[in-house]
VEXROBA-516381 format. One record per residue (C-alpha): chain; residue number from 1; x negated, z negated, y negated. Coordinates in steps of 0.5 Angstrom, whole numbers, plus 500, padded with zeros to 3 digits. Example, Ala and Ser with C-alpha at 12.3 -4.5 7.8 and 13.67 -1.06 7.14 Angstrom:
BEGIN
{chaine: A num: 1 px: 475 pz: 484 py: 509};
{chaine: A num: 2 px: 473 pz: 486 py: 502};
//
This chain:
BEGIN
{chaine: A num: 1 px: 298 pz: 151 py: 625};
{chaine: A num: 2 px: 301 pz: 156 py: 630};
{chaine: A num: 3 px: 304 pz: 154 py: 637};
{chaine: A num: 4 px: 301 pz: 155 py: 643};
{chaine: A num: 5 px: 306 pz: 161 py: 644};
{chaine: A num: 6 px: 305 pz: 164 py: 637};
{chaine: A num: 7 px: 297 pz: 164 py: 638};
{chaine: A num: 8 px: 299 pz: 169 py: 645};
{chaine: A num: 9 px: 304 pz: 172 py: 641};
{chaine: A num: 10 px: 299 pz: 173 py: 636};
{chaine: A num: 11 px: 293 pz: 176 py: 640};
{chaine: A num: 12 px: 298 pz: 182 py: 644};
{chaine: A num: 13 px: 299 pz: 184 py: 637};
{chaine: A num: 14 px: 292 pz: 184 py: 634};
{chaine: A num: 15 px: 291 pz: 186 py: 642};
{chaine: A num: 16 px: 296 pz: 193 py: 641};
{chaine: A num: 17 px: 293 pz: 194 py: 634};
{chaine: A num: 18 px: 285 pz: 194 py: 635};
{chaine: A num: 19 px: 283 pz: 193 py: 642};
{chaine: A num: 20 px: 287 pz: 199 py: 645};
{chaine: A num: 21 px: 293 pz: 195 py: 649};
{chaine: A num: 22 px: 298 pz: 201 py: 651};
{chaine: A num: 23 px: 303 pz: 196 py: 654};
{chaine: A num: 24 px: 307 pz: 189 py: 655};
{chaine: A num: 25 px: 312 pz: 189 py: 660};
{chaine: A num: 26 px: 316 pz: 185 py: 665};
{chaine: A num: 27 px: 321 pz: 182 py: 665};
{chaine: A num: 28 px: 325 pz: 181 py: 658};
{chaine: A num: 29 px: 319 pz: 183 py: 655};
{chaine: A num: 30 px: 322 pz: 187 py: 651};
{chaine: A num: 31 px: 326 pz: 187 py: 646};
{chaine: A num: 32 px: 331 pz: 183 py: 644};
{chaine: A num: 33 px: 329 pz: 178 py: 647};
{chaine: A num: 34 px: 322 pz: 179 py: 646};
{chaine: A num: 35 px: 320 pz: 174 py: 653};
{chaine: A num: 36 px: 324 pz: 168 py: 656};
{chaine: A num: 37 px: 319 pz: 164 py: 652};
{chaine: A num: 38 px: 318 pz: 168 py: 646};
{chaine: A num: 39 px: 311 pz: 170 py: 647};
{chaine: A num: 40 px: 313 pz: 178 py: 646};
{chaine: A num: 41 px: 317 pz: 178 py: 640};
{chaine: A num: 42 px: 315 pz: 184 py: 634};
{chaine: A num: 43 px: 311 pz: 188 py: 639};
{chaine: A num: 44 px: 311 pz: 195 py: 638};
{chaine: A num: 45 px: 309 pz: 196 py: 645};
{chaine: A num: 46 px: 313 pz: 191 py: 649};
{chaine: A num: 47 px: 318 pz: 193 py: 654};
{chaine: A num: 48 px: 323 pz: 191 py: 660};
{chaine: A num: 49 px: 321 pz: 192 py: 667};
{chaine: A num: 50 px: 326 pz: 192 py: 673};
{chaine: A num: 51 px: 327 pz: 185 py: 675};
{chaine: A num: 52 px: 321 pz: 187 py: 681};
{chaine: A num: 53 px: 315 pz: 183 py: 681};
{chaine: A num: 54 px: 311 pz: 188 py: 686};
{chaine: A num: 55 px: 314 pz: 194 py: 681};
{chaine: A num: 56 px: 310 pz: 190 py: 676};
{chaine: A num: 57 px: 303 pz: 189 py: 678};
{chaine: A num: 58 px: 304 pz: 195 py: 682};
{chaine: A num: 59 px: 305 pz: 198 py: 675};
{chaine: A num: 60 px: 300 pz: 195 py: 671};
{chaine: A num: 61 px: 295 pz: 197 py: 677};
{chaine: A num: 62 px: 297 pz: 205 py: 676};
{chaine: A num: 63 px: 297 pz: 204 py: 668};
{chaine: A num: 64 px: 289 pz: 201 py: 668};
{chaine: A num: 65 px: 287 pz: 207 py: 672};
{chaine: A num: 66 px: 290 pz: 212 py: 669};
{chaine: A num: 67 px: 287 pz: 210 py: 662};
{chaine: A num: 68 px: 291 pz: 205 py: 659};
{chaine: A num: 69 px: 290 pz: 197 py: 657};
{chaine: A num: 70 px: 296 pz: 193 py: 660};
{chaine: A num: 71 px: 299 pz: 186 py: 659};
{chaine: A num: 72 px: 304 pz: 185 py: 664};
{chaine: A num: 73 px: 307 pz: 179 py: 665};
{chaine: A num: 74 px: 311 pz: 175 py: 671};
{chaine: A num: 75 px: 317 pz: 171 py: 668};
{chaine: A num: 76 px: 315 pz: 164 py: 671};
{chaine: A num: 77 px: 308 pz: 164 py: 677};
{chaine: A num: 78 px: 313 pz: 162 py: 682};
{chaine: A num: 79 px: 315 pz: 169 py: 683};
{chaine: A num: 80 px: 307 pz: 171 py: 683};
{chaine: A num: 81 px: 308 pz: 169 py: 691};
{chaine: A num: 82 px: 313 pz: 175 py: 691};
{chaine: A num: 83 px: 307 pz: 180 py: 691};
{chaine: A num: 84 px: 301 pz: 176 py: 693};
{chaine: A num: 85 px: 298 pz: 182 py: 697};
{chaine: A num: 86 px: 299 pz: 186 py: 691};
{chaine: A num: 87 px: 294 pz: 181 py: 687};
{chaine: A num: 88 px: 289 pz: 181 py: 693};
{chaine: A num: 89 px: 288 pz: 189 py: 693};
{chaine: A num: 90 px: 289 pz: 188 py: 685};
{chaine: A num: 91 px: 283 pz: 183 py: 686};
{chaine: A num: 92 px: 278 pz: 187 py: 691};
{chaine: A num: 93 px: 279 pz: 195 py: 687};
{chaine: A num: 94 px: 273 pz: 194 py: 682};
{chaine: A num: 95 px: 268 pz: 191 py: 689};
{chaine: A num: 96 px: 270 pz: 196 py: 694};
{chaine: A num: 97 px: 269 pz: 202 py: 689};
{chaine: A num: 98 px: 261 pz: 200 py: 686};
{chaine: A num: 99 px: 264 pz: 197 py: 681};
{chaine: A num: 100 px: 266 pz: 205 py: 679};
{chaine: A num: 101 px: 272 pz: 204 py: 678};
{chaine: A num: 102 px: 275 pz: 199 py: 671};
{chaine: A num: 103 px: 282 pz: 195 py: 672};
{chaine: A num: 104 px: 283 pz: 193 py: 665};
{chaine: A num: 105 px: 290 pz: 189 py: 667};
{chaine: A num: 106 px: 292 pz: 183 py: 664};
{chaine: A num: 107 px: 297 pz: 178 py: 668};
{chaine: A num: 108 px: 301 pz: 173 py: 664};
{chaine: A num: 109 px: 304 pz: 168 py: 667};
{chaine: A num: 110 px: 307 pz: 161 py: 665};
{chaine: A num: 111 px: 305 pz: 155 py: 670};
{chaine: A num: 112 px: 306 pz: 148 py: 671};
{chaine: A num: 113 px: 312 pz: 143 py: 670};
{chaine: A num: 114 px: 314 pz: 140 py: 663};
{chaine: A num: 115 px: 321 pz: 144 py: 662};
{chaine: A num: 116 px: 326 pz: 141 py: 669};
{chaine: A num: 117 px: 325 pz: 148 py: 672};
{chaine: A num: 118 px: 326 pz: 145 py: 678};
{chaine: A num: 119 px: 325 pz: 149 py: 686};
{chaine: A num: 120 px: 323 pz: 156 py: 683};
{chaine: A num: 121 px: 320 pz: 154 py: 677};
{chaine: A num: 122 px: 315 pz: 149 py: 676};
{chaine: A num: 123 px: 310 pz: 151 py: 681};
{chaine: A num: 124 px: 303 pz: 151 py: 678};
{chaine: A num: 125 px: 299 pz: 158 py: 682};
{chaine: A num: 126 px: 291 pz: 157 py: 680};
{chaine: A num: 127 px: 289 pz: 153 py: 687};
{chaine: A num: 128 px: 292 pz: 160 py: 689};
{chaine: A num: 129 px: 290 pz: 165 py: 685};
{chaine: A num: 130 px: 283 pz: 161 py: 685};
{chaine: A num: 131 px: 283 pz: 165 py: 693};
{chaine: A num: 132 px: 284 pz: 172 py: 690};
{chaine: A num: 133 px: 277 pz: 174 py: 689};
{chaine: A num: 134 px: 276 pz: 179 py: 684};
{chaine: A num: 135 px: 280 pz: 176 py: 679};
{chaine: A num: 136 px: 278 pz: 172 py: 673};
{chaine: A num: 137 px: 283 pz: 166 py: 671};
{chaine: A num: 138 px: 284 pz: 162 py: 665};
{chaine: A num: 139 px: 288 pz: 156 py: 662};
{chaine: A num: 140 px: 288 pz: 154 py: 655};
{chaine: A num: 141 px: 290 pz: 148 py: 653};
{chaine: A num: 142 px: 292 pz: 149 py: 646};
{chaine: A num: 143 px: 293 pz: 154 py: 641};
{chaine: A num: 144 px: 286 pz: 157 py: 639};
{chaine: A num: 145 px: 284 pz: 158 py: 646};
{chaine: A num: 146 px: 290 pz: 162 py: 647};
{chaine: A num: 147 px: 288 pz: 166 py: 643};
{chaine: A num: 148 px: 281 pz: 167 py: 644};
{chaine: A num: 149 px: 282 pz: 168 py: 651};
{chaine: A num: 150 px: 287 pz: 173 py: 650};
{chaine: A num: 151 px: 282 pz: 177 py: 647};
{chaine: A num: 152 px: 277 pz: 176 py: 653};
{chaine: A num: 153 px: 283 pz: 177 py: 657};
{chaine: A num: 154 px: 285 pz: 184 py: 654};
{chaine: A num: 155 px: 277 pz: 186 py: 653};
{chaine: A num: 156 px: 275 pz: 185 py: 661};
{chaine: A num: 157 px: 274 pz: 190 py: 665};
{chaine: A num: 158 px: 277 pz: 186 py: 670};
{chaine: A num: 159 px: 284 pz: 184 py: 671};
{chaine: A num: 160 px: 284 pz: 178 py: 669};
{chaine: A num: 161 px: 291 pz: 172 py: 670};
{chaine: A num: 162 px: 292 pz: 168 py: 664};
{chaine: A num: 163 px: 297 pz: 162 py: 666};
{chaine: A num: 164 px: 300 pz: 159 py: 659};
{chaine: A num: 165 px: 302 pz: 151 py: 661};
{chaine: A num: 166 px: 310 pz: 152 py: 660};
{chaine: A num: 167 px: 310 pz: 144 py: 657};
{chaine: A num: 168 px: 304 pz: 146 py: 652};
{chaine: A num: 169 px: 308 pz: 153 py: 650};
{chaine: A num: 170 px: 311 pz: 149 py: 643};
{chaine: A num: 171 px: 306 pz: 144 py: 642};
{chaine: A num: 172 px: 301 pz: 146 py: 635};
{chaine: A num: 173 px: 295 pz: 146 py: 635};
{chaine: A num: 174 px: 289 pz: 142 py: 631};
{chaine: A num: 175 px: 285 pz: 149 py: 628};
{chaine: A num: 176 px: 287 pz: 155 py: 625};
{chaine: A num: 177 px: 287 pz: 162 py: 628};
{chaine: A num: 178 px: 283 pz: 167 py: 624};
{chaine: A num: 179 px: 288 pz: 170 py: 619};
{chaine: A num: 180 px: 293 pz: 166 py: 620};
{chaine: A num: 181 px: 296 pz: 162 py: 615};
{chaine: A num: 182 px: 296 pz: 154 py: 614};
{chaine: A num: 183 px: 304 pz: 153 py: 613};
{chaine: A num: 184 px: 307 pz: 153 py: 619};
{chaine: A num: 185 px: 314 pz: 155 py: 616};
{chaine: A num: 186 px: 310 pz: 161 py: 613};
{chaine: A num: 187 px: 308 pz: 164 py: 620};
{chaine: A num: 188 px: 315 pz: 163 py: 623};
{chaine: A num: 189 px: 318 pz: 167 py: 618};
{chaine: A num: 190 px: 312 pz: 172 py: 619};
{chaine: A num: 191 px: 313 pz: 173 py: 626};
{chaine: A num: 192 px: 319 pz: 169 py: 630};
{chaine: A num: 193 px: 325 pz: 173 py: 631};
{chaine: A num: 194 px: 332 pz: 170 py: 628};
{chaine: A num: 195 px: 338 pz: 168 py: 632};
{chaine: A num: 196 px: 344 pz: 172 py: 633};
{chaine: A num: 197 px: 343 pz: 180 py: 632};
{chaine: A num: 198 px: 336 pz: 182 py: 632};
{chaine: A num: 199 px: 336 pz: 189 py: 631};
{chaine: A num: 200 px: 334 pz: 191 py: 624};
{chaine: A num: 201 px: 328 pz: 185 py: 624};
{chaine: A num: 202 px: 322 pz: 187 py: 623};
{chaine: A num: 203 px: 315 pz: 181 py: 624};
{chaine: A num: 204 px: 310 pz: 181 py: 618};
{chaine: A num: 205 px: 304 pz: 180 py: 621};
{chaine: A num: 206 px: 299 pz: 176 py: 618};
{chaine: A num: 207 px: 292 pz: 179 py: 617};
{chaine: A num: 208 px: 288 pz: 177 py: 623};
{chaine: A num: 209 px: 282 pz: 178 py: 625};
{chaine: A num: 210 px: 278 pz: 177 py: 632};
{chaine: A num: 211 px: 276 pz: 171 py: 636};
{chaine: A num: 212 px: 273 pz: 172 py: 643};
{chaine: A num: 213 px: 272 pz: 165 py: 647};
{chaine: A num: 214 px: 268 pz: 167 py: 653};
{chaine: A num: 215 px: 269 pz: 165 py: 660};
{chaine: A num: 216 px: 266 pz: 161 py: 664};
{chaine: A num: 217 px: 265 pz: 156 py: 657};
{chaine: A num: 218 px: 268 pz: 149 py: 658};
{chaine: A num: 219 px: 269 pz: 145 py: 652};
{chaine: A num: 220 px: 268 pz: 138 py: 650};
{chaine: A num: 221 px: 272 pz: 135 py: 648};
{chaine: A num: 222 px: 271 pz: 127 py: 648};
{chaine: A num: 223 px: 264 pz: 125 py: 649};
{chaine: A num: 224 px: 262 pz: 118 py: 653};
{chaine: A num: 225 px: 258 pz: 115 py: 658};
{chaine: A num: 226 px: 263 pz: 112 py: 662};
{chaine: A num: 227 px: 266 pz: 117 py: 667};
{chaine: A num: 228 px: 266 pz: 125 py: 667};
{chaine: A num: 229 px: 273 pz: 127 py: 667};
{chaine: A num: 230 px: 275 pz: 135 py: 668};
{chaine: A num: 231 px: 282 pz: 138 py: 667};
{chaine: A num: 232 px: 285 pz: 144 py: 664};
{chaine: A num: 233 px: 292 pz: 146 py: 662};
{chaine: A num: 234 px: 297 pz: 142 py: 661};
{chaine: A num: 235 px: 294 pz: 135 py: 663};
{chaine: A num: 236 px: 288 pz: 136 py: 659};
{chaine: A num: 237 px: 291 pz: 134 py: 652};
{chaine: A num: 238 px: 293 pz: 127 py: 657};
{chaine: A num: 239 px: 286 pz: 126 py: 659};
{chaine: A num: 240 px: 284 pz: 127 py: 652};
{chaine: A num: 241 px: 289 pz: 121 py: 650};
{chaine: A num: 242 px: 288 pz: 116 py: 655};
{chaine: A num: 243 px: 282 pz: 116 py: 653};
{chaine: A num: 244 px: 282 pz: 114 py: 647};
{chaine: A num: 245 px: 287 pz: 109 py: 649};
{chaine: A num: 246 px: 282 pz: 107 py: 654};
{chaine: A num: 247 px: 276 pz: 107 py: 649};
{chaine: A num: 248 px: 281 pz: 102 py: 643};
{chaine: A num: 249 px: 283 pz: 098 py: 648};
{chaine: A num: 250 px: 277 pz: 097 py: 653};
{chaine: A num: 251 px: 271 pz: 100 py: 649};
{chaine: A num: 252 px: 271 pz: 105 py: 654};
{chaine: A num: 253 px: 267 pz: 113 py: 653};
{chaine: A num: 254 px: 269 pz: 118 py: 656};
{chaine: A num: 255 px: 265 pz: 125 py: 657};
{chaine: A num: 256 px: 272 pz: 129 py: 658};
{chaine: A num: 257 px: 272 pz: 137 py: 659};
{chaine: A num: 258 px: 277 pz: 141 py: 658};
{chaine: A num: 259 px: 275 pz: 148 py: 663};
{chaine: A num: 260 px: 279 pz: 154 py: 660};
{chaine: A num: 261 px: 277 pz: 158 py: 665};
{chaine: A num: 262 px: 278 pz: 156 py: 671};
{chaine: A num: 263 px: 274 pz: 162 py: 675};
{chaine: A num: 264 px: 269 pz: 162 py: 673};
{chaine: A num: 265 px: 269 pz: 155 py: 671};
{chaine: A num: 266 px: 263 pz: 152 py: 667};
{chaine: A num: 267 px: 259 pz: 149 py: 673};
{chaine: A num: 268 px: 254 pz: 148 py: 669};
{chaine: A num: 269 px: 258 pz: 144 py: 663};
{chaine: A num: 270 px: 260 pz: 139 py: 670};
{chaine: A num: 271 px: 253 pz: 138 py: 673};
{chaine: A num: 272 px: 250 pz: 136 py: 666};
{chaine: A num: 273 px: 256 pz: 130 py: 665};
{chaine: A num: 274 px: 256 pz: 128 py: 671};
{chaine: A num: 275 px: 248 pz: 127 py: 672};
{chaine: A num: 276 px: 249 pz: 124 py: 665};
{chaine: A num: 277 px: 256 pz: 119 py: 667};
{chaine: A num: 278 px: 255 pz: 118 py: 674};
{chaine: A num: 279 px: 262 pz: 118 py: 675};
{chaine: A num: 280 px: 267 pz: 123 py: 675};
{chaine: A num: 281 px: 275 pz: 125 py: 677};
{chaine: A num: 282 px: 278 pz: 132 py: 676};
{chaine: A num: 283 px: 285 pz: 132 py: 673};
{chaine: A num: 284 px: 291 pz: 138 py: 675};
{chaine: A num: 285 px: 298 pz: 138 py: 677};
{chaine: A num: 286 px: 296 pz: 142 py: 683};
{chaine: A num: 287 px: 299 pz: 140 py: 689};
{chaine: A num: 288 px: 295 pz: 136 py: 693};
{chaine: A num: 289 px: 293 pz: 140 py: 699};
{chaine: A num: 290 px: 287 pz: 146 py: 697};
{chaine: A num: 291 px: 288 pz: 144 py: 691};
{chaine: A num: 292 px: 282 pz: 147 py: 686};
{chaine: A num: 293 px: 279 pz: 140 py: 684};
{chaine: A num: 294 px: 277 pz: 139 py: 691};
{chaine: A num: 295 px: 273 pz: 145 py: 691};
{chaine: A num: 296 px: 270 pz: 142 py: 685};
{chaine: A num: 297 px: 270 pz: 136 py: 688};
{chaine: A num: 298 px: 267 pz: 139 py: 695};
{chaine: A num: 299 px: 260 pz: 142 py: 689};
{chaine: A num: 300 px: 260 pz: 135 py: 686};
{chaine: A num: 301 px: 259 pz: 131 py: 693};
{chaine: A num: 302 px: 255 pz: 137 py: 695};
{chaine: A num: 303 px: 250 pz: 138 py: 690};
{chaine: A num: 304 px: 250 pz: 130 py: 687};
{chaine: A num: 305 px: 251 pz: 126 py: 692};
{chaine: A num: 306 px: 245 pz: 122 py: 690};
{chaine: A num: 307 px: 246 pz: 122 py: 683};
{chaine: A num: 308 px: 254 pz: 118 py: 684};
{chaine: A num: 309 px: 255 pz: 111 py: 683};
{chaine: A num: 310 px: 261 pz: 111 py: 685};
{chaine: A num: 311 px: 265 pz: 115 py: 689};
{chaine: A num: 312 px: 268 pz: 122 py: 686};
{chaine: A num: 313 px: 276 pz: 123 py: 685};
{chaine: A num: 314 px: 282 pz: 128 py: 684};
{chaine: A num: 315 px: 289 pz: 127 py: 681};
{chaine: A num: 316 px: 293 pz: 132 py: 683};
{chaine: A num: 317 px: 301 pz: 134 py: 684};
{chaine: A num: 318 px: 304 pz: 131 py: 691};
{chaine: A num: 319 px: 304 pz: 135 py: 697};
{chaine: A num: 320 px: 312 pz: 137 py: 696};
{chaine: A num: 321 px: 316 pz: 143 py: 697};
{chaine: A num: 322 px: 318 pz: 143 py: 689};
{chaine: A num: 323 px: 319 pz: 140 py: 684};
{chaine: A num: 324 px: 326 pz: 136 py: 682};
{chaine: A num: 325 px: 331 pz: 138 py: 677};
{chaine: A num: 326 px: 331 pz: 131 py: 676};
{chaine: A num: 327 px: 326 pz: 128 py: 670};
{chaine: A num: 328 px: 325 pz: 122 py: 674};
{chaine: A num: 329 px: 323 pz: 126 py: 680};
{chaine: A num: 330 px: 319 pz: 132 py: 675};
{chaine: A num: 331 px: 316 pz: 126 py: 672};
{chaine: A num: 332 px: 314 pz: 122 py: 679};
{chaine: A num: 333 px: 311 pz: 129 py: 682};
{chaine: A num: 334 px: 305 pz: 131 py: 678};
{chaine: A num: 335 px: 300 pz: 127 py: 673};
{chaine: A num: 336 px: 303 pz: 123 py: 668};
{chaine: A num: 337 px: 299 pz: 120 py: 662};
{chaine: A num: 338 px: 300 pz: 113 py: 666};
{chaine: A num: 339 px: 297 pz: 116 py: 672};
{chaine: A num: 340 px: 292 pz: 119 py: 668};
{chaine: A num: 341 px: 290 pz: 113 py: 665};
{chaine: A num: 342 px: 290 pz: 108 py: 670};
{chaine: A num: 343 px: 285 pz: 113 py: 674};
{chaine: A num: 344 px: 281 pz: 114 py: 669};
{chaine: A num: 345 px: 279 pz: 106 py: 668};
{chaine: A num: 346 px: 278 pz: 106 py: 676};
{chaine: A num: 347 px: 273 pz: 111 py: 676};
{chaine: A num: 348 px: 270 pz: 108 py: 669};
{chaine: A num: 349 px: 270 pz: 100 py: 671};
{chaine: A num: 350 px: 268 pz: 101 py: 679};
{chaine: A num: 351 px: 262 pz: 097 py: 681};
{chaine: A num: 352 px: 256 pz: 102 py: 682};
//
């Protein structure tokens, strides 16, 4: 089974071959290093940038309106800050032209803790891209999704910002990608580059076929009647755990829904739960203060208000400046499974 990295990896390839990419680019995204986590290795169309986050969105917007297809990517979302203007204007082009005038772009962007990377990088950016109308946003929590979203992505004729959760990159997933093949160590000799001298490796690619998971469709991905809990990224695979810790060891269901693309979102997945449950919490590693769950939170309280039993949560990230190098403060600062569980049995066991 594939990383979530090598699903990336694979659908620029699938991307750049049948759906007309012209350009990869960013910083370290060409070769020889083929991106800082890997994502842009083999790449026929993948090349480095000047170290100028502005340069690279301001590029990208000039390669989608002369024609072009490109997928761009900001090294780490923390540095998505450095050109927020840009992002609004990217956001705001097709609306002030009627709808006239397509930006086929695609920004990616690894977001949120998991690796220590300390003040500058482990900032997660949906609560702020969520603010940029125009733009659709997606995080996937696992391999398949990755995939399948990146080829929405590279299709919309909208610019669109993929955030890859750094902690999920190395994680494999449950369910193959169309073509790829089932020995893992296979597809890493197909298409991860070696160590050392790089110069004459050449990627193997596996015969992949196309797979487009569209946006606005949350998944369920455990079903119950105790509490609807809602997550994405990088804490969605510890709600899916906590769950089935909660389950075995209080008999506890719970209907968890995993987003995917987090605008537009799948409101109609949520209402349908939380009509069902009664009960509902919203799980990022955001920061605390406008963060997205408390828009969903906000819709939830403004449309259910008399079909809650009990009052609905978010978990979120501490309202701090960023995230310590140390583990002790990564760890304390944004959800951990412990947190993640111990909120869903409140919000499951509170007295209606």
């Amino acid at each position: 089974m594939a990383t979530l990295v090598q699903a990336v990896r694979m659908a620029l390839h699938y991307g750049e071959t049948h759906l007309g990419v012209t350009d990869v680019f960013g910083e370290d995204v060409g070769p020889p290093l083929g991106g800082i986590f890997t994502a842009t290795q083999g790449l026929k169309t993948a090349w480095n940038s000047p170290l100028d986050e502005r340069g690279i969105v301001g590029t990208a917007m000039g390669i989608a309106y002369a024609g072009g297809r490109p997928v761009c990517e900001i090294q780490f979302c923390d540095y998505g800050f450095n050109t927020i203007d840009l992002l609004k204007i990217a956001g705001n082009q097709r609306w002030a032209g009627a709808g006239n005038y397509d930006l086929p772009m695609v920004l990616m962007m690894p977001s949120g803790s998991g690796i220590r990377g300390s003040l500058y990088h482990s900032h997660s950016f949906e609560s702020w891209a969520t603010r940029l109308p125009g733009w659709k946003i997606v995080m996937p929590s696992n391999p398949f999704d990755g995939y399948g979203m990146m080829l929405s992505a590279i299709a919309d004729p909208n610019p669109v910002m993929v955030l890859l959760p750094k902690a999920l990159l190395r994680m494999r997933g449950a369910k193959l990608i169309p073509g790829e093949p089932a020995d893992q160590d296979q597809l890493r000799k197909m298409i991860d580059a070696p160590l050392g001298d790089r110069s004459k490796w050449q990627p193997r690619w596996p015969d992949l076929k196309e797979c487009f998971i569209p946006f606005g469709e949350a998944e369920l991905r455990r079903e119950g009647t105790s509490a609807t809990i809602v997550s994405y990224g990088r804490t969605l695979p510890l709600c899916v755990e906590a769950a089935d810790q909660l389950g075995s060891e209080h008999g506890l269901k719970f209907d968890v829904l995993d987003l995917r693309s987090i605008f537009p979102y799948d409101w109609k997945a949520i209402s349908a739960s939380v009509m069902k449950t009664g009960r509902v919490l919203f799980v990022n590693e955001d920061t605390e203060v406008t963060n997205f769950g408390e828009h969903l939170l906000r819709r939830v309280i403004d449309e259910h208000f008399y079909d809650l039993l009990v009052r609905p949560r978010v978990l979120m990230g501490k309202h701090v400046p960023g995230i310590g190098l140390n583990q002790v403060y990564e760890q304390n600062t944004v959800p951990q499974l412990p947190q993640i569980k111990q909120a869903m049995h409140a919000v499951a066991t509170e007295d209606a």
